[in-house]
N, C-alpha and C positions, 0 to 999 in steps of 0.2 A: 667652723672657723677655728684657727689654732693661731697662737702666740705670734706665729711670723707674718699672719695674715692680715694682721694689724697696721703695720708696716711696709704692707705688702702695695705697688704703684697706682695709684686712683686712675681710675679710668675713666678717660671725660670721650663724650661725643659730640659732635659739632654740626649743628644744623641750619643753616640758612642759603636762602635760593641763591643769593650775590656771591660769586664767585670771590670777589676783593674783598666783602667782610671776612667768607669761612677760611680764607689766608692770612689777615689779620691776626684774627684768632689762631690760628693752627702757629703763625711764628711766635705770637708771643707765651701759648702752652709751650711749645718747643725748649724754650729756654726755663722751665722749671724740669727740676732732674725727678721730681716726686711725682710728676704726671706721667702718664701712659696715654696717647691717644687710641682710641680703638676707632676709630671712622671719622669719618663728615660724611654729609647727606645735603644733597641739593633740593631735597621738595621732601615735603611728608609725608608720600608712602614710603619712601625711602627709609624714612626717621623710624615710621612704626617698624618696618621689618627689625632692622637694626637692633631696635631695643628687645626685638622679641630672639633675635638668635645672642646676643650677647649679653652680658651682667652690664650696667652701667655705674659708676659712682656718681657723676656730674654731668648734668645735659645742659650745653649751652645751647639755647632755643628761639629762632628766628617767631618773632610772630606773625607776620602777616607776609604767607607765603601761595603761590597760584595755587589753586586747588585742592589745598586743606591748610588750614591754619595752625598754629601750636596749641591750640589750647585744642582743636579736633588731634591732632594729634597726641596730647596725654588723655584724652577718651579712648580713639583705638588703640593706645597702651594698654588701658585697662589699669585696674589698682594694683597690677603686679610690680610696678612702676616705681621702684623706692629711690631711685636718681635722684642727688639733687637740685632742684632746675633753676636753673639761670637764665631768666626771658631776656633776650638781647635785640632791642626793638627803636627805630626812631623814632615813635611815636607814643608820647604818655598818656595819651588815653586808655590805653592799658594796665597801666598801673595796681587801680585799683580790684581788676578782674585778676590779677596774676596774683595779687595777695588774696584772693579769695579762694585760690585754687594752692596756697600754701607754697608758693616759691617763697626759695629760699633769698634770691636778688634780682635785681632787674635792673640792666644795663642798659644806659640811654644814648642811641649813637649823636655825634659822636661821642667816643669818653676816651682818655688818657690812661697811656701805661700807669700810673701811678690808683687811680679809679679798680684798673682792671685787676691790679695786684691786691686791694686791699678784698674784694668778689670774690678773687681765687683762692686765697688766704683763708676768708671764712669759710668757702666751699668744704678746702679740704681740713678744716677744724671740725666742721661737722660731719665728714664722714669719720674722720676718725674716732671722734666721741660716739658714732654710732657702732664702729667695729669694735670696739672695749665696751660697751653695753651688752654687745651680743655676746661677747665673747665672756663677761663677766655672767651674763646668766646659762649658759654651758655649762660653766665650772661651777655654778652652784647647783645646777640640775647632777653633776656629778655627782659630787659631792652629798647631794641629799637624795640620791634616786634609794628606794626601799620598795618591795613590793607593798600594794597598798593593803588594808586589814577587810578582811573576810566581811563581806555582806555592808559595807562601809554605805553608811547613807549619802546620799547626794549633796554636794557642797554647793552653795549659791555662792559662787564669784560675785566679791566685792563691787560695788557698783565704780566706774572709771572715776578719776576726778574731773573738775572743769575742766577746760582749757580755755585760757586766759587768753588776752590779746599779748603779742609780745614786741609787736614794733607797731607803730601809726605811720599812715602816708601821708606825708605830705608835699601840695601841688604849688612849685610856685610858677612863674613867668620861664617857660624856659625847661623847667628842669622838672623831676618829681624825687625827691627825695624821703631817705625813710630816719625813724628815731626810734630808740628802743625805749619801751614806756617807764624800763628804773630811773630814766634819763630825765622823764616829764617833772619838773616842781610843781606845777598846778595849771588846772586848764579850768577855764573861765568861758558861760554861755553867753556869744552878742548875736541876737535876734536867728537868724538859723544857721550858725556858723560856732564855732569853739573856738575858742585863743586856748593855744597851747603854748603854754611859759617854759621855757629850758635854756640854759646856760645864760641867761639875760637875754635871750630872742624871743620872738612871738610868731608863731604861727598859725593861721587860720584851717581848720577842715572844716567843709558843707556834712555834718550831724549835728545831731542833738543829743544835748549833754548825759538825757536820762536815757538814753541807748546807750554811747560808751562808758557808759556807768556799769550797763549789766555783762561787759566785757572785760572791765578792770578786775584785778584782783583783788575785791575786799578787806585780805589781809594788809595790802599796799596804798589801797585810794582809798578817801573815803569823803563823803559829801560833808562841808561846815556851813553851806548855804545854800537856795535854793540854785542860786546860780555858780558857785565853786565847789571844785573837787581839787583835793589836795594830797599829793604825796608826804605819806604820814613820816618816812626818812629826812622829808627838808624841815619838817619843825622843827624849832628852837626853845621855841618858850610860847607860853600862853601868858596875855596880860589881861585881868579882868578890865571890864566896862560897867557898863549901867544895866539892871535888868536881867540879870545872869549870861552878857554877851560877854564874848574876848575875843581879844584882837591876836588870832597865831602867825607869830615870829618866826618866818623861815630864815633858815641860815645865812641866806643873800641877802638878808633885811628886808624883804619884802614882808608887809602886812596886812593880812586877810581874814576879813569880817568870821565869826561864827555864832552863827544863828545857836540861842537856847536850845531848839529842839533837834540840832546835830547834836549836839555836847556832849552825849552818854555814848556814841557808839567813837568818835577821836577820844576820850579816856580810857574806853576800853584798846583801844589799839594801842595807847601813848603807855597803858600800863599805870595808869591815875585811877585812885579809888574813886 
């Protein structure tokens, strides 16, 4: 990949059996000057050839199509398959499958130009932040390429880091919408469901707490009772109680119990001796 290639026009492909949706679609890519269409595809064999004779940047992807579906369709992709996919589907039962298979959005018909812009938008942020990654590690493979030394012992590659959860789905009446978890102030366990607190809303997901607990990012969440987890960015203050509890002051003013025997791992995070 070289400098121009960064810049260079996204190429999106377009899959779904309805004739009226993949026209939809095809007008409103049309009128961004940064997209390149390379096809549409009316059924899934179609889809997989496609992706296997050309590069793809962004795949908007019908799910539930005669004869193979989208998600049997990113299996005979295969993992060569670096597109970013955009499941575009009337039906939210899907949702939570399409995040598990790491799309990047999922479009609920119907949605509004306005919907569809903000989708395309992130799409093409994320390919771009992917062609300057690649392209940054190029120039550093350049730049450090050296023959390597004589008889050099075997190097055990770093082990990978986590990977964190980075948005939560959530299902309401109607819709399924997603939230990015910097977003979360604190999510709270009622019997087998989670209240998820953001921006002064309350949303329910069907887990449990100590499951997305080992999904969070440690550094960011951390438990203050058996039943809250807390985004350690909305603290405020800490106000002692009775017993070595306190009561943490989020910046919204909302205030949340902490149990004595959280209290050593939110000082270590808060940076409290």
């Amino acid at each position: 990949m070289t400098a121009g290639d960064v810049s260079a026009p996204i190429r999106v492909l377009v899959v779904d059996d309805e004739r009226i949706a993949r026209q939809s679609l095809l007008s409103l890519l049309a009128a961004d000057p940064e997209v390149r269409v390379v096809g549409e595809c009316a059924s899934g064999p179609q889809a997989v050839e496609a992706l296997r004779q050309h590069p793809v940047d962004v795949l908007f992807l019908d799910v539930e199509m005669a004869g193979m579906d989208g998600f049997q369709v990113l299996r005979q992709a295969g993992p060569e398959l670096s597109a970013a996919i955009i499941f575009v589907t009337a039906y939210d039962t899907h949702a939570l499958k399409a995040f598990e298979v790491h799309a990047l959005d999922y479009l609920l018909k119907p949605f509004d130009d306005e919907r569809f812009a903000r989708v395309l938008a992130r799409a093409k942020e994320h390919v771009r932040n992917g062609r300057i990654q690649t392209l940054a590690r190029q120039l550093a493979g350049l730049l450090g390429a050296a023959p390597p030394p004589p008889a050099a012992a075997p190097v055990t590659p770093p082990p990978e880091p986590p990977r964190y959860l980075e948005r939560l789905v959530l299902k309401d009446v109607g819709r399924v919408a997603f939230v990015n978890v910097e977003e979360v102030d604190w999510l709270e366990a009622e019997d087998y469901y989670i209240q998820v607190h953001t921006a002064g809303q309350t949303h329910l997901i069907r887990q449990s707490l100590r499951e997305l607990e080992t999904q969070l990012d440690p550094r960011r969440f951390v438990r203050i009772h058996r039943s809250t987890i807390v985004n350690v960015e909305r603290v405020k203050e800490l106000r002692p109680l009775f017993h070595g509890e306190y009561h943490v002051i989020l910046r919204d003013g909302n205030q949340l119990k902490l149990s004595r025997s959280y209290r050593a791992r939110l000082d270590a995070l808060l940076g409290r001796k």
